[in-house]
C-alpha positions in Angstrom: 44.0 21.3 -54.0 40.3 22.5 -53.8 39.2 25.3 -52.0 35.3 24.8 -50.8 33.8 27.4 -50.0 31.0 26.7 -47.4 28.1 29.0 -47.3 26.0 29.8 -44.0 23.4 26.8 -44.4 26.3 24.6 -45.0 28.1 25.9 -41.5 24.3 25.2 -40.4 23.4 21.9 -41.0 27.1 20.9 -40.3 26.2 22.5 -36.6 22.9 20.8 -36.6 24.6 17.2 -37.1 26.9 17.6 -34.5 24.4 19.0 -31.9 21.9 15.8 -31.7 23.7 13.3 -30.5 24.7 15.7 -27.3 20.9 16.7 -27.5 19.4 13.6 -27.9 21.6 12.6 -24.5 20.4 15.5 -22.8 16.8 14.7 -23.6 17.5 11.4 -22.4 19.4 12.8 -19.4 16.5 15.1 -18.3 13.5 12.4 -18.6 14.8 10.1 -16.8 16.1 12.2 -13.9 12.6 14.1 -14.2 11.1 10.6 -13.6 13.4 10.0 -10.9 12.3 12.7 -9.2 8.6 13.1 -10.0 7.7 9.7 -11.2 5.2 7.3 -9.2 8.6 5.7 -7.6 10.3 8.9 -7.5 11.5 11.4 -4.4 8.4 12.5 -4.0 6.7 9.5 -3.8 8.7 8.1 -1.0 7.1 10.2 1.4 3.3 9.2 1.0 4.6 5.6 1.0 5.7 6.2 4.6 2.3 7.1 5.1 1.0 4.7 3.5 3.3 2.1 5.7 2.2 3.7 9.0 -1.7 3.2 8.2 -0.8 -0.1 7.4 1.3 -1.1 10.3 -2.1 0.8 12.1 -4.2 -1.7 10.6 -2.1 -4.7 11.4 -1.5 -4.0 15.1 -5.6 -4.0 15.0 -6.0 -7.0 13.6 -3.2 -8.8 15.4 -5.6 -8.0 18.4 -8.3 -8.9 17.1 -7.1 -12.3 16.2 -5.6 -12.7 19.7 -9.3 -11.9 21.2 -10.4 -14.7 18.5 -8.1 -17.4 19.1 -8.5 -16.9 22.9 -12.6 -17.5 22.2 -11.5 -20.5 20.0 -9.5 -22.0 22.9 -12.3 -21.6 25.1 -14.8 -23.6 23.0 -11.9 -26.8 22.5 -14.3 -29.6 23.0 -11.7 -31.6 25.2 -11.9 -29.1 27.7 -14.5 -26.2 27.1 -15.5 -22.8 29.2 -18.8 -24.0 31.0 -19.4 -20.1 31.0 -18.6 -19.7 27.1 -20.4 -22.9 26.5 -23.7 -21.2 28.2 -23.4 -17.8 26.2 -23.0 -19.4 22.9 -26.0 -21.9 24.1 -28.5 -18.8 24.7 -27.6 -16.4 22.1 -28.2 -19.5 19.7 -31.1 -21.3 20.8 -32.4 -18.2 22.3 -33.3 -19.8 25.4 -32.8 -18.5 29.5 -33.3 -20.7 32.9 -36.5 -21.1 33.9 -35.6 -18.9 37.1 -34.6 -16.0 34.8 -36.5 -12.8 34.1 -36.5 -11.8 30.3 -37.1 -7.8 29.9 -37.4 -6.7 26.2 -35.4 -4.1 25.0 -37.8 -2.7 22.8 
C-alpha cells in the first residue's frame, strides 16, 4: 500500500474540479433567472405592455368609430337608394357648383 501524499495545489485543483460543475449551474441558474426578471419579456416588461395594450385598445375604440361614421356615409351613397341630401353635398364640394338662387361669400 502507497501512501500519497498530496500537497496544497493538489488539495487545490482537486477543489477546483469539483466546484465547476456546481458553478457552471449556478451561472446558468442566475442568467436565466436575471433574464426572467429583467429581460425584454421579463417582470418588468409586463407592466409597459399593459400600457402599451391600453393605448392600443385607445386607438381601436377610435377607429371602430370612425369606420362606423364611414360605413354609415357609404350606405348613404348606395346607388339603389341614395341620400338626395348626401348626393347634393358630394355634387357641390366636387363640381364646385351652388343653385343659381344661392349667395356665395368667400372666406378669404
Amino acid at each position: 500500500m502507497m501512501i500519497r501524499r498530496v500537497g496544497k495545489a493538489g488539495k487545490f485543483r482537486r477543489t477546483m474540479r469539483r466546484a465547476v460543475w456546481p458553478a457552471l449551474g449556478l451561472t446558468l441558474m442566475a442568467f436565466f433567472g436575471g433574464y426572467a426578471i429583467l429581460g425584454s419579456n421579463g417582470l418588468l416588461a409586463y407592466g409597459d405592455y399593459q400600457r402599451q395594450l391600453a393605448l392600443r385598445e385607445q386607438e381601436y375604440a377610435r377607429l371602430d368609430r370612425r369606420r362606423a361614421v364611414l360605413r354609415n356615409r357609404v350606405g348613404l351613397l348606395n346607388p339603389d337608394h341614395a341620400n338626395p341630401d348626401m348626393v347634393d353635398e358630394m355634387v357641390r364640394k366636387q363640381l364646385n357648383v351652388a343653385h343659381p338662387d344661392e349667395v356665395i361669400v368667400p372666406l378669404k
